[in-house]
PDB file with SEQRES, HELIX, SHEET and CRYST1 records, atoms N, CA, C and O in Angstrom:
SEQRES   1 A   71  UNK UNK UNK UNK UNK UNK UNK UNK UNK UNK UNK UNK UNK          
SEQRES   2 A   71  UNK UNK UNK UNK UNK UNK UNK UNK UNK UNK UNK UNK UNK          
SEQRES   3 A   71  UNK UNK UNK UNK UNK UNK UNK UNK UNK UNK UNK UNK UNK          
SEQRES   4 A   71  UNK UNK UNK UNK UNK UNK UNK UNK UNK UNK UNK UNK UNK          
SEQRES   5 A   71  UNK UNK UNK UNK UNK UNK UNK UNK UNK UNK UNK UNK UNK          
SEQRES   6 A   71  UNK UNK UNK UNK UNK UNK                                      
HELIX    1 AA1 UNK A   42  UNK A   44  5                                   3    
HELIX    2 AA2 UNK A   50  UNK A   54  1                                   5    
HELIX    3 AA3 UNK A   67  UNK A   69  5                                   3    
SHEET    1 AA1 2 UNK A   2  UNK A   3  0                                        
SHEET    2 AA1 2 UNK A  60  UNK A  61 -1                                        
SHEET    1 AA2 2 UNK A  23  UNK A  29  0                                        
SHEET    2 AA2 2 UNK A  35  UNK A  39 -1                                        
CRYST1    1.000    1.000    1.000  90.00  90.00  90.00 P 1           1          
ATOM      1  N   UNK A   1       0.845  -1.161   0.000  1.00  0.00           N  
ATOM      2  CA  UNK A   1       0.000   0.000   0.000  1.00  0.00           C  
ATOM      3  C   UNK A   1       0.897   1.233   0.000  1.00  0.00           C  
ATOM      4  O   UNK A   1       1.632   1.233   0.988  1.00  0.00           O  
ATOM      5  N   UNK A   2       1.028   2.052  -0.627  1.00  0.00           N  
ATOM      6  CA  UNK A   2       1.398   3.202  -0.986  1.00  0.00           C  
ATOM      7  C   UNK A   2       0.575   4.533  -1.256  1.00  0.00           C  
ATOM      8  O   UNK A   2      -0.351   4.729  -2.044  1.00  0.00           O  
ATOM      9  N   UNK A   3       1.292   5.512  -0.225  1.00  0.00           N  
ATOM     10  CA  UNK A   3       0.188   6.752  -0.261  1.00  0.00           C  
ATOM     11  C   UNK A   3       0.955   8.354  -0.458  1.00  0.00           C  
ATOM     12  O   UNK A   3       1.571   8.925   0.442  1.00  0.00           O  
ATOM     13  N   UNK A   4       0.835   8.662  -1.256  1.00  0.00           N  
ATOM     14  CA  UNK A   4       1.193  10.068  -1.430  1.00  0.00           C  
ATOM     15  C   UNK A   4       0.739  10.821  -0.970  1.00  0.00           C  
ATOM     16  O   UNK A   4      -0.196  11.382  -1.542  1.00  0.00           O  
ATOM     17  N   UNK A   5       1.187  11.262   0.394  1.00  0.00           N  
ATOM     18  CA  UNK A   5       1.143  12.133   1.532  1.00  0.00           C  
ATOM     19  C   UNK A   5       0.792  13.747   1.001  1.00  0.00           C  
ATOM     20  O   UNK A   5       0.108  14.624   1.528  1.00  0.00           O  
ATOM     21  N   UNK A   6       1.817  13.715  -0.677  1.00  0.00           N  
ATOM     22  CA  UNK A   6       1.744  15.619  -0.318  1.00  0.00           C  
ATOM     23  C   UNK A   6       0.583  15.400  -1.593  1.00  0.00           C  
ATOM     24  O   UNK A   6       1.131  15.989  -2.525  1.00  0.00           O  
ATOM     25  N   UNK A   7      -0.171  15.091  -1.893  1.00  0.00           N  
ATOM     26  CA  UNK A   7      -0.823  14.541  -3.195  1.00  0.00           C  
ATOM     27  C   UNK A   7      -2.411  14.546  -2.616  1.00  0.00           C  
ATOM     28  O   UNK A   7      -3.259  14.385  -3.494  1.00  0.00           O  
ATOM     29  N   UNK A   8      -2.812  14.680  -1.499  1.00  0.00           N  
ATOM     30  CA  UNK A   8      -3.921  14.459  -0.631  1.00  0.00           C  
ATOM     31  C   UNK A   8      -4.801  15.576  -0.156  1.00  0.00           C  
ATOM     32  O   UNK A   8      -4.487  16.163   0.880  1.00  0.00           O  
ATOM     33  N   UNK A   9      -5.352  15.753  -0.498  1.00  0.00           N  
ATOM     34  CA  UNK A   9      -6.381  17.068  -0.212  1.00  0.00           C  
ATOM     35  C   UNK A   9      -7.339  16.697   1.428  1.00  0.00           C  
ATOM     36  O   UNK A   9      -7.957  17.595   2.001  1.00  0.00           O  
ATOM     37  N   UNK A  10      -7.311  15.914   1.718  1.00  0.00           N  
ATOM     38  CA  UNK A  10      -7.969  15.286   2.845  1.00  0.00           C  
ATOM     39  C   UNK A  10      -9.330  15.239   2.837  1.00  0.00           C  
ATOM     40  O   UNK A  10      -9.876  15.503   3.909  1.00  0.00           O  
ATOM     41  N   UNK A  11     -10.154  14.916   1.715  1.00  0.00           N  
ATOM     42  CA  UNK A  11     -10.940  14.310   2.023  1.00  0.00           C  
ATOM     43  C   UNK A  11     -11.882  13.588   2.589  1.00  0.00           C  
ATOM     44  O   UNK A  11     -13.084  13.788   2.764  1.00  0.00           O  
ATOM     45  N   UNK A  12     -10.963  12.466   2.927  1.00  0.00           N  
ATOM     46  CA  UNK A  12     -11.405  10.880   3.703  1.00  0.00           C  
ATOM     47  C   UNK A  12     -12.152  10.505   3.366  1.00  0.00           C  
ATOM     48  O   UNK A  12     -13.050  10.151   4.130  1.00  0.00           O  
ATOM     49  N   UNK A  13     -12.233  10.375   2.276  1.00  0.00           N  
ATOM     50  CA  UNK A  13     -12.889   9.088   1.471  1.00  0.00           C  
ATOM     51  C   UNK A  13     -12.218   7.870   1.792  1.00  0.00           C  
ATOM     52  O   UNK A  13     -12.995   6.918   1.862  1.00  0.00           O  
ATOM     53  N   UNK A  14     -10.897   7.571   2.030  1.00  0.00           N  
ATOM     54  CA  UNK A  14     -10.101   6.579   1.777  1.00  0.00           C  
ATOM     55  C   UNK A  14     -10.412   5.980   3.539  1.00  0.00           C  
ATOM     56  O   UNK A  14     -10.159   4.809   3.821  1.00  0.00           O  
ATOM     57  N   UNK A  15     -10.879   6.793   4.417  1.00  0.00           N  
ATOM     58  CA  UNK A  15     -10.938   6.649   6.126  1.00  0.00           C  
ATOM     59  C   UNK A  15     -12.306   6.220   6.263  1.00  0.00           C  
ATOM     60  O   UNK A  15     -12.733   5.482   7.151  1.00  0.00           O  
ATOM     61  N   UNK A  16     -13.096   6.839   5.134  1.00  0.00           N  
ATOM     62  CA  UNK A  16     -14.419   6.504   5.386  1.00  0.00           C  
ATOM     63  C   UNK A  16     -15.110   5.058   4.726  1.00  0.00           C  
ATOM     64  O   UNK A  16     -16.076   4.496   5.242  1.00  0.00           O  
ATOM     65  N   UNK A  17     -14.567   4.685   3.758  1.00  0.00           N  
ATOM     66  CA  UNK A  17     -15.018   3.902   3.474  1.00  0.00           C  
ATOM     67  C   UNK A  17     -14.110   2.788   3.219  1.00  0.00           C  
ATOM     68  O   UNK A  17     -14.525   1.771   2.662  1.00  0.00           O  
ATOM     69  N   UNK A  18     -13.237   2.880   3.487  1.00  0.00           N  
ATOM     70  CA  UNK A  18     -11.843   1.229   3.816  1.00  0.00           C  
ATOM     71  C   UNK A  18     -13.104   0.164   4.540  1.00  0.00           C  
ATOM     72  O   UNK A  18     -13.908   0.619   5.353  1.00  0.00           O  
ATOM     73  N   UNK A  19     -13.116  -1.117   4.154  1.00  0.00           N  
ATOM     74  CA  UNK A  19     -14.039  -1.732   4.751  1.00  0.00           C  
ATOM     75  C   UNK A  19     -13.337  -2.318   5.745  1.00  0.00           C  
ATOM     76  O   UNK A  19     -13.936  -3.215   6.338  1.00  0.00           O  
ATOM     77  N   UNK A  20     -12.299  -2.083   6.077  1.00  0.00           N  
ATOM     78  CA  UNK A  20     -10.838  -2.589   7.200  1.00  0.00           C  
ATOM     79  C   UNK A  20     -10.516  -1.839   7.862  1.00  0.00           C  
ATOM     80  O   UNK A  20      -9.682  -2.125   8.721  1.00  0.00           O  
ATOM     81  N   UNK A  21     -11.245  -0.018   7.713  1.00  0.00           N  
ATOM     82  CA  UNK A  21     -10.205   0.570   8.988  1.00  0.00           C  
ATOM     83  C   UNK A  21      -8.773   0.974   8.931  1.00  0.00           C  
ATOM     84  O   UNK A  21      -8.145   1.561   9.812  1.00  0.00           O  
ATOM     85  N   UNK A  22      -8.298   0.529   7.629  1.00  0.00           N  
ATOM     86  CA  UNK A  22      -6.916   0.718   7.660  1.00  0.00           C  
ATOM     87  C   UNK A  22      -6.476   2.048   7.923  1.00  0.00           C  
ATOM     88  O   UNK A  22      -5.468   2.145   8.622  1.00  0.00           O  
ATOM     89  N   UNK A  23      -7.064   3.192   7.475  1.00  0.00           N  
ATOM     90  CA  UNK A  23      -6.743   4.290   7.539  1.00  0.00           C  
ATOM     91  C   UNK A  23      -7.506   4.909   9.196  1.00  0.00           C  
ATOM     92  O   UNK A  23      -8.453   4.675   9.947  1.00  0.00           O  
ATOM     93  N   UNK A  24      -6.199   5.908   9.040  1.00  0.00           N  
ATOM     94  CA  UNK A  24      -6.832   7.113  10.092  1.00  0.00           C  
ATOM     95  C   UNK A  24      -6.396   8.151   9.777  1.00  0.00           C  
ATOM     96  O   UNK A  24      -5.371   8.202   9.098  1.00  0.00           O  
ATOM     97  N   UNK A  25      -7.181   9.490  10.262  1.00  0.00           N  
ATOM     98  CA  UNK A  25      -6.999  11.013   9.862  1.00  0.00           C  
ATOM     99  C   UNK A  25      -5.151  11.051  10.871  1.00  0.00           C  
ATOM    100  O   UNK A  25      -5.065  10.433  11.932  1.00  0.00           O  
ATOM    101  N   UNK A  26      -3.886  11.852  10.296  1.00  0.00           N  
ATOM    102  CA  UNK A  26      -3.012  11.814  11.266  1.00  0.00           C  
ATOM    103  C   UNK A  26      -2.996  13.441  11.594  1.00  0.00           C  
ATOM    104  O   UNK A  26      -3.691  14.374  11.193  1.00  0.00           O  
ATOM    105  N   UNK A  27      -2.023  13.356  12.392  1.00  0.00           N  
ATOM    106  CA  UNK A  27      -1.880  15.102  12.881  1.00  0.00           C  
ATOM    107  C   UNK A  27      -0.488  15.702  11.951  1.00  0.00           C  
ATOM    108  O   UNK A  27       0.070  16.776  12.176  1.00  0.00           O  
ATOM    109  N   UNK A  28      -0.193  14.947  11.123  1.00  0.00           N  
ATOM    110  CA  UNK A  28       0.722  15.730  10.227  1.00  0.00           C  
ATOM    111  C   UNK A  28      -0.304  16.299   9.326  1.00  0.00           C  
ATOM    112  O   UNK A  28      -1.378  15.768   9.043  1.00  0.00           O  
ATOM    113  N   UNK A  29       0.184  17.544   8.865  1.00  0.00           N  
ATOM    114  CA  UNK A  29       0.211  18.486   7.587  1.00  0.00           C  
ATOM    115  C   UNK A  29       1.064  18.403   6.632  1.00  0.00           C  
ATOM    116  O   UNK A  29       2.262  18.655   6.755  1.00  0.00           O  
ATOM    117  N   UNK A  30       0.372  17.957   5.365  1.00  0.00           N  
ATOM    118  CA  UNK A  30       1.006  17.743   4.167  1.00  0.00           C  
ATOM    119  C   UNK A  30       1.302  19.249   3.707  1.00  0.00           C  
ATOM    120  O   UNK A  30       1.211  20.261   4.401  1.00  0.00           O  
ATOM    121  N   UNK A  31       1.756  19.120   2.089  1.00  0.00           N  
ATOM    122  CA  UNK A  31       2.211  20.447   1.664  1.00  0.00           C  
ATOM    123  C   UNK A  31       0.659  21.046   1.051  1.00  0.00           C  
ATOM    124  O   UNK A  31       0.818  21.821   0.108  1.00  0.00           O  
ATOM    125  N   UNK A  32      -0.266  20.892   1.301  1.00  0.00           N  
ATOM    126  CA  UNK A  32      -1.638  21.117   0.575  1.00  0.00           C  
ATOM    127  C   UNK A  32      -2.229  21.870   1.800  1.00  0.00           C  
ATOM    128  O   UNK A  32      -3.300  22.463   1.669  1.00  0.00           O  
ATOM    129  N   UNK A  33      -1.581  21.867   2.963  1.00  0.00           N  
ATOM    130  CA  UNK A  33      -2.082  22.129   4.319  1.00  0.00           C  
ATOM    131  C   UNK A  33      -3.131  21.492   4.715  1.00  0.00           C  
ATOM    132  O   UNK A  33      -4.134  22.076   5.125  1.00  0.00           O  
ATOM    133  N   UNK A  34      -3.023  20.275   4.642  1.00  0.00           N  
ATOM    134  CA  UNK A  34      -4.344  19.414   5.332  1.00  0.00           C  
ATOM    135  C   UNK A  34      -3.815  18.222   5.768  1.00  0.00           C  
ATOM    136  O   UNK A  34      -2.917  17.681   5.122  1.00  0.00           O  
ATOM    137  N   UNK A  35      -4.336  17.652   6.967  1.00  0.00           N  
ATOM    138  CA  UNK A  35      -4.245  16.528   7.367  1.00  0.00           C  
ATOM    139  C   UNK A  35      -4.713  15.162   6.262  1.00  0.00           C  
ATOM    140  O   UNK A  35      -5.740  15.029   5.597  1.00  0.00           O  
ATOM    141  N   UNK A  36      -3.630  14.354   6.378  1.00  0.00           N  
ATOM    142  CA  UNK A  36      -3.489  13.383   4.719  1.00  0.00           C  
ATOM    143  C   UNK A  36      -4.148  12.090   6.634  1.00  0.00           C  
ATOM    144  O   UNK A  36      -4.426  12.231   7.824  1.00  0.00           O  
ATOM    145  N   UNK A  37      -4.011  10.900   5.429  1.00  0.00           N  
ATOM    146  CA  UNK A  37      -4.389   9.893   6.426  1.00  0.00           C  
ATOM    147  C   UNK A  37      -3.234   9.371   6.374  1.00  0.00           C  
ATOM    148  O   UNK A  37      -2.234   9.602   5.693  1.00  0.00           O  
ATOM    149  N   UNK A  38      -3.595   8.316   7.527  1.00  0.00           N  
ATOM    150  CA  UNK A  38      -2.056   7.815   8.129  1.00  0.00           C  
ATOM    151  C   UNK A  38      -2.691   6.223   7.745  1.00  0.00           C  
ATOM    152  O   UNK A  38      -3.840   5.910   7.434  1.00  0.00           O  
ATOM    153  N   UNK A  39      -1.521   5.417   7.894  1.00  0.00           N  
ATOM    154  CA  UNK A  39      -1.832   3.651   7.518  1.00  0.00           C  
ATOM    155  C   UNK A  39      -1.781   3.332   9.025  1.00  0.00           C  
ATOM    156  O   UNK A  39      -0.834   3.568   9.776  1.00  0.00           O  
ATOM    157  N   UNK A  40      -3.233   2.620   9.417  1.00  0.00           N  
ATOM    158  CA  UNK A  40      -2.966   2.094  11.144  1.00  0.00           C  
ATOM    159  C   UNK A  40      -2.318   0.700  11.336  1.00  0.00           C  
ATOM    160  O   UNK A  40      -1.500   0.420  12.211  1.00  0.00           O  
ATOM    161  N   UNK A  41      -2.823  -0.156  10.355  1.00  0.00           N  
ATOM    162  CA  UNK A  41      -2.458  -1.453  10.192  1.00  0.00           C  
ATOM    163  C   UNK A  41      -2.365  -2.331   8.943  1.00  0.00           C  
ATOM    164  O   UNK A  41      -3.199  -3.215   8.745  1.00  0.00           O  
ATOM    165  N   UNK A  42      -1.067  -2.028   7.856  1.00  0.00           N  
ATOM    166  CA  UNK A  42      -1.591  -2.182   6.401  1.00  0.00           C  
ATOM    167  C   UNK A  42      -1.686  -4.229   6.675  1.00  0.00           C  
ATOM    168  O   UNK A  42      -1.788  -4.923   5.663  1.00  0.00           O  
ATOM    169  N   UNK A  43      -1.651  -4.709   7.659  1.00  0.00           N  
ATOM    170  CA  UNK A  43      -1.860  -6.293   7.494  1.00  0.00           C  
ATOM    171  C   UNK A  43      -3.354  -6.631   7.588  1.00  0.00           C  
ATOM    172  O   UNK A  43      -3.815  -7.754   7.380  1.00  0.00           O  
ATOM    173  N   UNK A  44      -4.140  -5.424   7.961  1.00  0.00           N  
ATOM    174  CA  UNK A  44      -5.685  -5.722   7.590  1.00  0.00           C  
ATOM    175  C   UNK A  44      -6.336  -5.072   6.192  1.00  0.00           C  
ATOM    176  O   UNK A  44      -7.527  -4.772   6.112  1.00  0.00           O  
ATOM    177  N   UNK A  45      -5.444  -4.913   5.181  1.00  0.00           N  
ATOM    178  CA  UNK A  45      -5.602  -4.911   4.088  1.00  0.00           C  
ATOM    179  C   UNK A  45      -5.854  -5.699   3.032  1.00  0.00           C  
ATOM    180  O   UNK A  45      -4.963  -6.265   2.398  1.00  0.00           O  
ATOM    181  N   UNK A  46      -7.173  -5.790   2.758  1.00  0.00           N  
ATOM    182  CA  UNK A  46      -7.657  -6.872   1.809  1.00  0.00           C  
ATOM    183  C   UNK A  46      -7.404  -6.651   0.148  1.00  0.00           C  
ATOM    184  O   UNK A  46      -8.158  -7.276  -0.598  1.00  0.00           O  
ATOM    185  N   UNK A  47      -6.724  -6.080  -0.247  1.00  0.00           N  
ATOM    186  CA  UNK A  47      -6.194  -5.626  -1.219  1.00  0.00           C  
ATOM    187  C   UNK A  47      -7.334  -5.518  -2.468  1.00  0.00           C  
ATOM    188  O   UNK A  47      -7.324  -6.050  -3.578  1.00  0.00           O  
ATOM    189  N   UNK A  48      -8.323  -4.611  -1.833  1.00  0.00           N  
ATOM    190  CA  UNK A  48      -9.334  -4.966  -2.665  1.00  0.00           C  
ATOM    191  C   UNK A  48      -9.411  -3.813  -3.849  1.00  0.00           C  
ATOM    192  O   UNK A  48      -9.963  -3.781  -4.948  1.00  0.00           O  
ATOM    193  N   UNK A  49      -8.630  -2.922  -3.136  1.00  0.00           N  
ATOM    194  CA  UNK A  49      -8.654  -1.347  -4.097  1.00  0.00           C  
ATOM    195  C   UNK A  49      -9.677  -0.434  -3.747  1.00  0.00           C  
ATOM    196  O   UNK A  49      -9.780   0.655  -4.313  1.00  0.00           O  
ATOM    197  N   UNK A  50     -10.226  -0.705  -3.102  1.00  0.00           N  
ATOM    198  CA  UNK A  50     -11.334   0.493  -3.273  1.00  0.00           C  
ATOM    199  C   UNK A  50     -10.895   1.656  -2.587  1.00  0.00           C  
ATOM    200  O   UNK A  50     -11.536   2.692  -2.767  1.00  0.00           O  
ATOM    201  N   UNK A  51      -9.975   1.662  -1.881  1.00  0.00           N  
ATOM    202  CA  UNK A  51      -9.432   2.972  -1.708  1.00  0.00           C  
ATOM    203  C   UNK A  51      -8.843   3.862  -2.863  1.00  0.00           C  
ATOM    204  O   UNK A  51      -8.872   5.046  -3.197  1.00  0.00           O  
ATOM    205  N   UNK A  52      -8.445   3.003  -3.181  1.00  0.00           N  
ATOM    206  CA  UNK A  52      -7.744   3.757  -5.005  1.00  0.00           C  
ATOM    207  C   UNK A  52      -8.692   4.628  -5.862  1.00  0.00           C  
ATOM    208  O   UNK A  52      -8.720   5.734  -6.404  1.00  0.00           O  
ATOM    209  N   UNK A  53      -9.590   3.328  -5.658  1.00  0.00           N  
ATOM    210  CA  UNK A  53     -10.717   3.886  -6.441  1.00  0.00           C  
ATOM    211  C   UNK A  53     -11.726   5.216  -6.086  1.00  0.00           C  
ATOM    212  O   UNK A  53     -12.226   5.980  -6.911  1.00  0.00           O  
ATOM    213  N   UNK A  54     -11.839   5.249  -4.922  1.00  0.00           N  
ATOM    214  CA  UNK A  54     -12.545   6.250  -3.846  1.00  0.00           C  
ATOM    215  C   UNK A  54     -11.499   7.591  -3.983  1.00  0.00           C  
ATOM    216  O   UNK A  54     -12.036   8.685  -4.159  1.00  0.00           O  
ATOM    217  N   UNK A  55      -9.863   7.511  -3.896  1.00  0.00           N  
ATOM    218  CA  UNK A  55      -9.350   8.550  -3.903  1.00  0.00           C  
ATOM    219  C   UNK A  55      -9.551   9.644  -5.280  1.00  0.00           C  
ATOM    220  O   UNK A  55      -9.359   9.327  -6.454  1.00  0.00           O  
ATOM    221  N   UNK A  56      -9.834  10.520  -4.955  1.00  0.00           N  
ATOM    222  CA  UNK A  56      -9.915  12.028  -6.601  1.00  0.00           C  
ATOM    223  C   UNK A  56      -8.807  12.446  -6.514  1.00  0.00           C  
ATOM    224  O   UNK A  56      -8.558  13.078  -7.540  1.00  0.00           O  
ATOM    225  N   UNK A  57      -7.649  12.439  -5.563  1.00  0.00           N  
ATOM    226  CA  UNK A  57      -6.492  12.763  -6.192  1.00  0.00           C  
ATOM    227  C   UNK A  57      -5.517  11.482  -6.274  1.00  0.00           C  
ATOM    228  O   UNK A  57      -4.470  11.592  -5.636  1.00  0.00           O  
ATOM    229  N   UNK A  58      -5.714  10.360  -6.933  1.00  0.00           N  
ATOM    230  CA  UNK A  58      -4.980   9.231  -6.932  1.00  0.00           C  
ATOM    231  C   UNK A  58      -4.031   9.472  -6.122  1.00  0.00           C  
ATOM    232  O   UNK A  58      -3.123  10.070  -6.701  1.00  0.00           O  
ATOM    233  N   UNK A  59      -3.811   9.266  -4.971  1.00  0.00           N  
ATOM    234  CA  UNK A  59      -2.721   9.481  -4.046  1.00  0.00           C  
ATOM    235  C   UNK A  59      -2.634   8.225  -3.303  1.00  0.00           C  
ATOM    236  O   UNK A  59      -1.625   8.226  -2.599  1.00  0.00           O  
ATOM    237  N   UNK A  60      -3.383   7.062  -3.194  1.00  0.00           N  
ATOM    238  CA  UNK A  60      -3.417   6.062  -3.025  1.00  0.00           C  
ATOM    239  C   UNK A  60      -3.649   5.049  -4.246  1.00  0.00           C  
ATOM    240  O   UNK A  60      -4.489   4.980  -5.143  1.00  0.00           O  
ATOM    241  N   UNK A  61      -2.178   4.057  -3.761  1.00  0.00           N  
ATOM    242  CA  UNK A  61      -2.226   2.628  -4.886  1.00  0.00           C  
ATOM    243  C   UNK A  61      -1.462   1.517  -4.089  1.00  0.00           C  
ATOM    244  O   UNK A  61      -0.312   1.402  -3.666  1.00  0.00           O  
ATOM    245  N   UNK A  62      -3.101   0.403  -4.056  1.00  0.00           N  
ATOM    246  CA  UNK A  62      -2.529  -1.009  -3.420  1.00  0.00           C  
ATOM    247  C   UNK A  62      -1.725  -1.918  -4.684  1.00  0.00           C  
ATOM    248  O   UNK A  62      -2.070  -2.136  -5.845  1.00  0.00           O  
ATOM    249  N   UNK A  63      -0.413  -2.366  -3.847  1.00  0.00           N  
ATOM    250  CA  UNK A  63       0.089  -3.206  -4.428  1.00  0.00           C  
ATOM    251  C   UNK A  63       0.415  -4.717  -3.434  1.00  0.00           C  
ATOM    252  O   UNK A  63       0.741  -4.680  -2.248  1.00  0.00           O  
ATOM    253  N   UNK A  64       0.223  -6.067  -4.303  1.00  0.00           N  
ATOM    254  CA  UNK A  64       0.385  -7.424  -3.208  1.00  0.00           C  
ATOM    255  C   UNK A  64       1.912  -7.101  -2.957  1.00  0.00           C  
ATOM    256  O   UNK A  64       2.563  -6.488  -3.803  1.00  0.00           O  
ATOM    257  N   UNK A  65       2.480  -7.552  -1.724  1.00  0.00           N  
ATOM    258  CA  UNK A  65       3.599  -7.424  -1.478  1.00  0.00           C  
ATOM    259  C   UNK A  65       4.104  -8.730  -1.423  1.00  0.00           C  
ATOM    260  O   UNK A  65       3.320  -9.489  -0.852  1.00  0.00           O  
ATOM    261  N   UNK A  66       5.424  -9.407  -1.924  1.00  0.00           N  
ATOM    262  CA  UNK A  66       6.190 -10.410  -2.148  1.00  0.00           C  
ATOM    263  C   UNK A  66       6.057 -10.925  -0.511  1.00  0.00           C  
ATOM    264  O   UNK A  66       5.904 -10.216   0.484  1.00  0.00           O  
ATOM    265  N   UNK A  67       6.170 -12.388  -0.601  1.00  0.00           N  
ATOM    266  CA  UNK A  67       6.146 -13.058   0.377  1.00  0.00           C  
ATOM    267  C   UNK A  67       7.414 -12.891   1.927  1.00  0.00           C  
ATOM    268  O   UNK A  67       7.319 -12.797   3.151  1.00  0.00           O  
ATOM    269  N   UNK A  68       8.305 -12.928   1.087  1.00  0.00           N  
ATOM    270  CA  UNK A  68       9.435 -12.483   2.214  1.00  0.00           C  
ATOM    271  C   UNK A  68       9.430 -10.449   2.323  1.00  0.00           C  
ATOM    272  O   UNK A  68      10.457 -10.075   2.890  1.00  0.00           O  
ATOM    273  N   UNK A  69       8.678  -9.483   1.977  1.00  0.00           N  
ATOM    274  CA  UNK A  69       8.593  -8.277   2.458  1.00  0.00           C  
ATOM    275  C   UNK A  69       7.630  -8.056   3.041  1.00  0.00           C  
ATOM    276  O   UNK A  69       7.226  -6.896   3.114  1.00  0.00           O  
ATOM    277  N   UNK A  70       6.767  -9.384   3.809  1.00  0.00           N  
ATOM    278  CA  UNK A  70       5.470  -9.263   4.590  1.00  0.00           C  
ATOM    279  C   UNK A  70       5.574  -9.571   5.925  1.00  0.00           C  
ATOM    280  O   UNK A  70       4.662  -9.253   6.688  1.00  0.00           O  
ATOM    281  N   UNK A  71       6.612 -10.178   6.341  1.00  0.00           N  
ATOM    282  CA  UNK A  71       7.223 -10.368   7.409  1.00  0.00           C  
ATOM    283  C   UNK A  71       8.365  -9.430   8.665  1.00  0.00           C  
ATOM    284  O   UNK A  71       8.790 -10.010   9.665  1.00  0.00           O  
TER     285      UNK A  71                                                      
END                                                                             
C-alpha cells in the first residue's frame, strides 16, 4: 500500500469507506495544508482497491507485497 502524503487534499474518502479501517486522519500536515491519512495497520488490508478507487487525487495505490517483504 502506498500513499502520497503531499498529493492528498484530505478528504477521507479513503478513512471513510476502507471496509478494514486501515486508515486514520493523522496530525501531520502535508504540503496542501491538510491533514493526509495515516496507515494504522496495512496487514488488515484486503487488497481490494477500493481505496484507489474512492481517492480524486490518486494518491493512493494497493500493491500485493512479495512473500518475504510481509514479514
Amino acid at each position: 500500500m502506498h500513499l502520497i502524503k503531499d498529493q492528498c487534499k484530505g478528504c477521507g474518502y479513503c478513512i471513510e469507506f476502507c471496509p478494514k479501517k486501515v486508515f486514520e486522519e493523522s496530525e501531520e500536515i502535508n504540503a496542501r495544508g491538510v491533514h493526509p491519512p495515516r496507515i494504522v495497520d496495512e496487514s488488515k488490508c484486503l487488497l481490494c482497491g477500493f481505496c484507489t478507487a474512492v481517492c480524486p487525487d490518486f494518491a493512493i495505490f494497493v500493491t500485493e507485497k512479495k512473500c518475504e517483504e510481509r514479514s
